[in-house]
ROLUMFI-29843 format. One line per field, with one value per residue: residue in three letters; residue number from 1; x, y, z of N, C-alpha, C in turn. Coordinates in Angstrom, 3 decimals. Example, Ala and Ser with C-alpha at 12.3 -4.5 7.8 and 13.67 -1.06 7.14 Angstrom:
// ROLUMFI-29843
residu ALA|SER
num 1|2
neast 13.190|12.850
nnorth -5.690|-2.250
nup 7.800|7.080
caeast 12.300|13.670
canorth -4.500|-1.060
caup 7.800|7.140
ceast 13.200|12.900
cnorth -3.300|0.030
cup 7.800|7.870
This chain:
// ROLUMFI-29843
residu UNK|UNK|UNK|UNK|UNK|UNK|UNK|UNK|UNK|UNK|UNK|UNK|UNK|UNK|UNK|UNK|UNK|UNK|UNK|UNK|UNK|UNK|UNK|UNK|UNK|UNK|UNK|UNK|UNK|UNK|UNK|UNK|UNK|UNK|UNK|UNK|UNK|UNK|UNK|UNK|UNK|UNK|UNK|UNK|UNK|UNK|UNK|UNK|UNK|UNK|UNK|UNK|UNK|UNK|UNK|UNK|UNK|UNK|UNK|UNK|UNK|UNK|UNK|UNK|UNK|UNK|UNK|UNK|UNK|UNK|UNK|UNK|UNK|UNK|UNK|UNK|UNK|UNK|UNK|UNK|UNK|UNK|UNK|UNK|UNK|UNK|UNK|UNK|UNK|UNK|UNK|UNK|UNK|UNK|UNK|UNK|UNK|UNK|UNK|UNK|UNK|UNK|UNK|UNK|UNK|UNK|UNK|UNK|UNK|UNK|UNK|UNK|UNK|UNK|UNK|UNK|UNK|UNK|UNK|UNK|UNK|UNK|UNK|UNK|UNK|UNK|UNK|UNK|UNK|UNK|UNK|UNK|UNK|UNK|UNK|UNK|UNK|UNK|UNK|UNK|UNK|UNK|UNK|UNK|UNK|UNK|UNK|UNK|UNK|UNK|UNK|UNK|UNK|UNK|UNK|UNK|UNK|UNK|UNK|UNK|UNK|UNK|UNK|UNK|UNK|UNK|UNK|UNK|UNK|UNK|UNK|UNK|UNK|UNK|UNK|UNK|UNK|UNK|UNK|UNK|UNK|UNK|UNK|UNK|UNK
num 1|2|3|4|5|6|7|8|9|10|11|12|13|14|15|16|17|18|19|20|21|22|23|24|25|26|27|28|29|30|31|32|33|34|35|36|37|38|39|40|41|42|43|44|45|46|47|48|49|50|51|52|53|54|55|56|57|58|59|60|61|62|63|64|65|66|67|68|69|70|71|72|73|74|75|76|77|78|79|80|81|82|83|84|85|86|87|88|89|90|91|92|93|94|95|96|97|98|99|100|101|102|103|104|105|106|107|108|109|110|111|112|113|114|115|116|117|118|119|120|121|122|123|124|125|126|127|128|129|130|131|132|133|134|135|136|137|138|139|140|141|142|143|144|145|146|147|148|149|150|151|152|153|154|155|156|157|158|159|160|161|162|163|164|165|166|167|168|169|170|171|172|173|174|175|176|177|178|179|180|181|182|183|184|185
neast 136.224|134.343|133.993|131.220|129.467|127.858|125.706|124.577|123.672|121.577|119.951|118.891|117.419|115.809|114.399|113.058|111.433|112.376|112.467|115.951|116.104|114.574|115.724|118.201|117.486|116.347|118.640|120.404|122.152|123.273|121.404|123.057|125.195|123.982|123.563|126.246|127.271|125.838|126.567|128.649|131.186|132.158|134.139|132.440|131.347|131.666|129.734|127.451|127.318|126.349|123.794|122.613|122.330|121.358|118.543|117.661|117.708|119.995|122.441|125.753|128.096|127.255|126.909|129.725|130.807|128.867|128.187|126.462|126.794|128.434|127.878|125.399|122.056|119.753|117.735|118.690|118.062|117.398|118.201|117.820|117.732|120.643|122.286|123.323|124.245|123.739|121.114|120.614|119.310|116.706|115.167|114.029|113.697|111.800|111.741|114.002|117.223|119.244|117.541|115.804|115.058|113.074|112.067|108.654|107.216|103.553|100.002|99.666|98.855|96.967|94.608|96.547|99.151|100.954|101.963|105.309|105.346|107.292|108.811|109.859|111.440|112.380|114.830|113.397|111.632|108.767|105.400|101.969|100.487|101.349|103.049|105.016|108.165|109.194|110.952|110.766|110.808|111.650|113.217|111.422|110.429|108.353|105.230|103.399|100.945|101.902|101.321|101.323|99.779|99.431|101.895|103.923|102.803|102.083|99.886|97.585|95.912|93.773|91.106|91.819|95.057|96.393|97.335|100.858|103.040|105.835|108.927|111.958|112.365|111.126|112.149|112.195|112.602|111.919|110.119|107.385|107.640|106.856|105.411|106.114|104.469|104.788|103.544|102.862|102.431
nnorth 110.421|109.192|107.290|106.028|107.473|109.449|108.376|106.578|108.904|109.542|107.897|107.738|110.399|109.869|107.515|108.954|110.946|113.466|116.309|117.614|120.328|120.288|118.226|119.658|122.214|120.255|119.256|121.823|122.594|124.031|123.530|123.485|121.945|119.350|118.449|118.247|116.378|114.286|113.416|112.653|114.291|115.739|114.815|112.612|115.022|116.081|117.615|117.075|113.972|114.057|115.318|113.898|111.412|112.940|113.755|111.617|109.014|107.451|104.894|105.474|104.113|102.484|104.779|106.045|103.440|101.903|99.381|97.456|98.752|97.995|99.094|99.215|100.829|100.398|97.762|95.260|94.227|91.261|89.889|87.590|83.943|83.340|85.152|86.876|89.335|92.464|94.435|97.068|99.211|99.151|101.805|101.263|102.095|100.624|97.531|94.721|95.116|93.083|91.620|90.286|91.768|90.972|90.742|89.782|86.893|86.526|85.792|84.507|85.361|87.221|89.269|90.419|89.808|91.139|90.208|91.457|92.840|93.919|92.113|91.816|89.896|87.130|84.745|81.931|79.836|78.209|78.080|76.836|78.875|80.864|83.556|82.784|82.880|81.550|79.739|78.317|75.347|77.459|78.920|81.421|83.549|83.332|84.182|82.193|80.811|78.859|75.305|72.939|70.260|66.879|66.931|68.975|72.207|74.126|77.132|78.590|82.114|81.672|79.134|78.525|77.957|75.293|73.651|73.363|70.676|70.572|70.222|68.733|70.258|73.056|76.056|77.121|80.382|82.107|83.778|85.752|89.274|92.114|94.115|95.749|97.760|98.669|101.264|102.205|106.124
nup 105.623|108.206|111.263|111.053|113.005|112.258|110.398|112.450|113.980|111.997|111.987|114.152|114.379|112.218|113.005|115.049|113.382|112.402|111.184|109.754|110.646|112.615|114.233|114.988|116.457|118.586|119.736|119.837|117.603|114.789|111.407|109.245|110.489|111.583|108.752|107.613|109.736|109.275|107.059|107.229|107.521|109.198|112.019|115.545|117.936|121.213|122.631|120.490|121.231|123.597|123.714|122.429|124.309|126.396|125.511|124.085|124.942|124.299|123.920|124.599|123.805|121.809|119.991|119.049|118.598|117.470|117.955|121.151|124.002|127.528|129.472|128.957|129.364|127.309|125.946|123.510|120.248|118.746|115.446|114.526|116.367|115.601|114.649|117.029|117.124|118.270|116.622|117.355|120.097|122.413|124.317|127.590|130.576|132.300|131.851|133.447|133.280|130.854|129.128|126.285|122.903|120.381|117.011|116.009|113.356|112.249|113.023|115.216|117.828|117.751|118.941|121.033|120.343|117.007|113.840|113.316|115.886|118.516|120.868|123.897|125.686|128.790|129.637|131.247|133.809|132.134|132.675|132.429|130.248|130.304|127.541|125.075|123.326|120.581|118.364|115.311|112.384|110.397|110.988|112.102|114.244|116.753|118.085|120.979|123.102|126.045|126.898|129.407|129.236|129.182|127.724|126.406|124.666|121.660|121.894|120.067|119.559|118.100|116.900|114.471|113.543|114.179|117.215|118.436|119.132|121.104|120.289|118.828|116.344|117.177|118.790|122.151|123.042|125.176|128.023|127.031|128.046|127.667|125.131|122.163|119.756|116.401|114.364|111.627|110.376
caeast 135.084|134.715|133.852|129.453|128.756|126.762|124.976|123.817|123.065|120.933|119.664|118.445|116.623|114.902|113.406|112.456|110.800|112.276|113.508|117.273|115.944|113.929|116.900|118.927|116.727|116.059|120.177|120.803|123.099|123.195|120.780|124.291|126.007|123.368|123.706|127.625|127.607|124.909|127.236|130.277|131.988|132.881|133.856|131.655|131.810|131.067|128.046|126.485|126.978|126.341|122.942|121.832|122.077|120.099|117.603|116.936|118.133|120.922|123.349|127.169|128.996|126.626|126.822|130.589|131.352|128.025|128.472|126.235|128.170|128.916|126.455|124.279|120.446|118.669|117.830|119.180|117.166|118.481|117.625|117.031|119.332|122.152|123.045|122.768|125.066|122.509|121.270|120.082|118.955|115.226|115.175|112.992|113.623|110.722|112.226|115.410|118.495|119.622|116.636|116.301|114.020|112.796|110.605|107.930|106.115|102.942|99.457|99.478|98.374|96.485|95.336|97.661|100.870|100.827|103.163|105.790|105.326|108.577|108.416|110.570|111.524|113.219|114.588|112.869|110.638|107.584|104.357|100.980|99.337|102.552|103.183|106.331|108.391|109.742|111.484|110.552|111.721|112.141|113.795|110.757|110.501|107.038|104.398|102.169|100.661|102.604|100.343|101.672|99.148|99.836|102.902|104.074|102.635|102.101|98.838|97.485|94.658|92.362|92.197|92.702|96.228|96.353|98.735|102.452|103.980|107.603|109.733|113.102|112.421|110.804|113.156|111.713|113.332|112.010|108.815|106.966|107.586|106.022|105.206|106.362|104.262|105.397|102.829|102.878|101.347
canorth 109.751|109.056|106.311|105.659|107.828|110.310|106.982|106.312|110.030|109.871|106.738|108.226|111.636|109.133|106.785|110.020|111.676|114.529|117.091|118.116|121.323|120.041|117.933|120.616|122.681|119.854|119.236|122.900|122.680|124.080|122.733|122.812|120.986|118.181|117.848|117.665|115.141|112.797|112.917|111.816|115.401|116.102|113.394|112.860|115.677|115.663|118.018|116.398|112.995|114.225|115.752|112.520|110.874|113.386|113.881|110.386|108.031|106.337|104.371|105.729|102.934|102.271|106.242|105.875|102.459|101.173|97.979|97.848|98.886|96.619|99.634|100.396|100.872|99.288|96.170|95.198|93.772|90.593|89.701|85.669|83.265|82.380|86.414|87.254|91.102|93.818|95.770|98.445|99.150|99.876|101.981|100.768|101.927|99.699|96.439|94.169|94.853|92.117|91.211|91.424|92.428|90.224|90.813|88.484|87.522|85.558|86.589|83.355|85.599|88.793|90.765|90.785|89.976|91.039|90.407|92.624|93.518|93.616|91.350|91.496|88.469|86.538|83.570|81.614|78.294|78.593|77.140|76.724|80.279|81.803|83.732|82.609|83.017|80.236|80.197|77.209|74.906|77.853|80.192|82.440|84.007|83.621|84.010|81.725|80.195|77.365|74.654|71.840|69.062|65.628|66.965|70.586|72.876|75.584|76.765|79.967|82.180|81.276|78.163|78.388|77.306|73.900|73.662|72.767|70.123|71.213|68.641|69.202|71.015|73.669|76.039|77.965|81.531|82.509|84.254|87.150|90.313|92.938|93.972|96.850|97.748|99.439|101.848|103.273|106.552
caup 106.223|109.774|112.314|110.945|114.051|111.090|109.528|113.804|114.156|110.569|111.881|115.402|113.332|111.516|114.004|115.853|112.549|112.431|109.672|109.999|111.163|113.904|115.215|115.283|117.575|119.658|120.160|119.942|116.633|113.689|110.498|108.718|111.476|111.408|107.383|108.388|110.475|109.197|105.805|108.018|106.766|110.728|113.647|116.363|118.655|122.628|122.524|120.508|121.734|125.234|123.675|121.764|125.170|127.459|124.988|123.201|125.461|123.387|124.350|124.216|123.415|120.551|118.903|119.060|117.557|116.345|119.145|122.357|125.394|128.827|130.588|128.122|129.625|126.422|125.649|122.306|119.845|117.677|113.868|115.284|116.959|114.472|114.584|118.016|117.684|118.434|115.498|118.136|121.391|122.756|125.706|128.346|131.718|133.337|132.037|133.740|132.311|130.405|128.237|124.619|122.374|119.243|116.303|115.919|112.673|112.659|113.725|115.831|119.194|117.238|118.626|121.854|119.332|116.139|112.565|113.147|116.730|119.144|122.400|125.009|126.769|129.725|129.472|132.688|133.617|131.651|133.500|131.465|130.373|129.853|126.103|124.870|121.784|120.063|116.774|114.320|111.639|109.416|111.437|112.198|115.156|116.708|119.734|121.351|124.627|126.778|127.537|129.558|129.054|128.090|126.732|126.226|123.344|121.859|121.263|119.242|120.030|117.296|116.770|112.734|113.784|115.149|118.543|117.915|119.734|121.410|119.692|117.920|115.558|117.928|119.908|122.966|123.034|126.379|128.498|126.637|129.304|126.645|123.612|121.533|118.394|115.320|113.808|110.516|110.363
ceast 135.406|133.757|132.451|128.819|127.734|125.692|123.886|123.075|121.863|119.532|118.239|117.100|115.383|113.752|112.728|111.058|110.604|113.311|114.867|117.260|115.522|115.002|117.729|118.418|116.637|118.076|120.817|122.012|122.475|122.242|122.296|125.578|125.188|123.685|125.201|128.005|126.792|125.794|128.617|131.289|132.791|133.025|132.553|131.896|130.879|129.698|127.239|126.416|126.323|124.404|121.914|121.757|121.145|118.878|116.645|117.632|119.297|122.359|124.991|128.417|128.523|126.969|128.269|130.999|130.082|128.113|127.400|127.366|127.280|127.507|125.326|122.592|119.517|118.822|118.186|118.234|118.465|117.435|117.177|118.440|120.590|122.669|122.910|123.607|123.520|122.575|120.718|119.867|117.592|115.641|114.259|113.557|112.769|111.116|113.846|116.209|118.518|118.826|116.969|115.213|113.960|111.502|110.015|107.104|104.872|101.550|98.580|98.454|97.661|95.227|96.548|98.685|100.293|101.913|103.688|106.458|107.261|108.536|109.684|110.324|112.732|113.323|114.599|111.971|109.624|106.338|102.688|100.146|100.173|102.843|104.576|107.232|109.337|110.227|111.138|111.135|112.014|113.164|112.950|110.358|108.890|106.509|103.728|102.259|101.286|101.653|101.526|100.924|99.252|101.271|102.873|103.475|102.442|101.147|98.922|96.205|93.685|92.807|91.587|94.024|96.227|98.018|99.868|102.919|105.628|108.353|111.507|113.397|111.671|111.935|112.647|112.785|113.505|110.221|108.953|106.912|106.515|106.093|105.281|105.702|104.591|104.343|103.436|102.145|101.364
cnorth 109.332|107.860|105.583|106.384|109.004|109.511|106.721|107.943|110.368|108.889|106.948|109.510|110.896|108.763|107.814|110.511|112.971|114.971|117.281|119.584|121.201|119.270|119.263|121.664|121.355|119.559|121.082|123.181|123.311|123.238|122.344|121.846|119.665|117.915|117.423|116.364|114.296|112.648|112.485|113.084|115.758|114.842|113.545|114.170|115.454|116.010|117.546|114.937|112.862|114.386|114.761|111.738|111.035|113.419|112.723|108.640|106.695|105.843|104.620|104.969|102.840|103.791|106.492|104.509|101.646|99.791|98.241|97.477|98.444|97.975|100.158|99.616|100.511|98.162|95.703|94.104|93.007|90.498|88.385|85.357|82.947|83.799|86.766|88.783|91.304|94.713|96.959|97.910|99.900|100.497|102.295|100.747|100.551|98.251|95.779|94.681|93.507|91.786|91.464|91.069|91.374|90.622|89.500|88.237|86.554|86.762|85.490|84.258|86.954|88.531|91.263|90.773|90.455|90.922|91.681|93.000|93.097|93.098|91.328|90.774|88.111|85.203|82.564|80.127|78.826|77.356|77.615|78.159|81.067|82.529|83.534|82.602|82.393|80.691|78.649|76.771|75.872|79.033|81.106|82.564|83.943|83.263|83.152|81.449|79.400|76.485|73.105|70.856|68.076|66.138|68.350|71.141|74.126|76.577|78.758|80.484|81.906|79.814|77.517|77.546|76.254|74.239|72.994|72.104|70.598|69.412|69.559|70.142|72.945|74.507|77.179|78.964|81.620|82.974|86.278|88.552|91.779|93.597|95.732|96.750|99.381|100.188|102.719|104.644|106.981
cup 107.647|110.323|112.427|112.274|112.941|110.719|111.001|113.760|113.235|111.509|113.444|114.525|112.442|112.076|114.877|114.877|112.452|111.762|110.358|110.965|112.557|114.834|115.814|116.245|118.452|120.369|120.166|118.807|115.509|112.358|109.823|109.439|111.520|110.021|107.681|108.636|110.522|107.614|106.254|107.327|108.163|111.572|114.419|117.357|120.622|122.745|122.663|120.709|122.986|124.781|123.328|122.825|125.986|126.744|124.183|124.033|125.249|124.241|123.963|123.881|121.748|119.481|118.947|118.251|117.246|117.300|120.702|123.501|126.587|129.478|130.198|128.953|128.908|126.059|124.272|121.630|118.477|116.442|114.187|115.771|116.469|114.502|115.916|118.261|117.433|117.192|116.304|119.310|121.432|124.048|126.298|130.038|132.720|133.293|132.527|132.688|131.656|129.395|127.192|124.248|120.770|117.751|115.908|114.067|112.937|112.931|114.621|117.161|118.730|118.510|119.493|120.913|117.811|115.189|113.015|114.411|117.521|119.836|123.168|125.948|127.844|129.507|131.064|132.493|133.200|132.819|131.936|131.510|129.395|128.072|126.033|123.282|121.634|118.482|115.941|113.314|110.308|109.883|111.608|113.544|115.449|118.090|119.819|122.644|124.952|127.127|128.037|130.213|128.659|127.410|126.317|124.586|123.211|121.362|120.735|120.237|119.271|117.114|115.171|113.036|114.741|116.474|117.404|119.465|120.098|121.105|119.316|117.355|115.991|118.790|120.969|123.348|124.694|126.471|127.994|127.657|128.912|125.613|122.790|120.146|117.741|114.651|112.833|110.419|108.649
């Protein structure tokens, strides 16, 4: 067994949605060289690491040891604050380096946010308007508006959900930059 670069390569084929066959044409390998090396039967080889880069934008640090790397070009996306390693990377030319990527649940800001969706944020001064994502007393990751009236909050767009006071138990992540959604088809 070798190094989980098969398990990333499986893992990549997936999120793409595409058969073993169809990878393999798009990397120029073998169908039996993809079964191979998504069962960890071969190492990584250059090729195709070189190919999984030009073609899917992945980060080489990451398809080598499963870790984001010091130059990697995506933004890494955490599980919430108490885990903060990267279970992946999004790649998003158009946004700063540095950012990261969160899933939200909630359908506090539908239709702009929705359960589920991804948000990429900065963490910066918020002023009143701003969408921001805060995590709460249960640990759930979630969107809403900044209002600083009388006292900072955090309001929804419907207003089913009463505002939330920023108190304690409140922890402001950062400013919403934009929003990645997940479609099932």
């Amino acid at each position: 067994m070798f190094d989980g670069f098969g398990a990333r390569f499986k893992q990549i084929r997936l999120e793409q949605k595409l058969t073993q066959t169809e990878m393999g044409q798009r990397l120029s390998i073998s169908v039996p060289t993809v079964h191979r090396v998504e069962n960890c039967e071969i190492p990584s080889r250059t090729d195709v690491v070189l190919a999984l880069i030009e073609q899917f934008g992945c980060d080489p640090t990451w398809l080598l040891t499963g870790k984001a790397g010091p130059t990697s070009q995506g933004i890494p996306v955490v599980h919430n604050l108490k885990d903060q390693e990267a279970l992946g990377l999004i790649q998003l030319p158009e946004i700063p380096r540095g950012e990261r990527a969160v899933r939200v649940v909630g359908d506090d800001l539908m239709p702009t946010i929705r359960n589920g969706d991804y948000v990429i944020y900065i963490e910066e001064a918020l002023k009143t308007g701003d969408v921001v994502i805060f995590e709460n007393e249960w640990d759930e990751i979630r969107a809403r508006r900044y209002r600083d009236v009388n006292g900072s909050e955090l309001v929804a767009e419907h207003t089913d959900f009463p505002a939330i006071k920023v108190n304690g138990t409140i922890k402001i992540i950062g400013k919403a930059l934009a929003i990645l959604r997940c479609v099932t088809l």
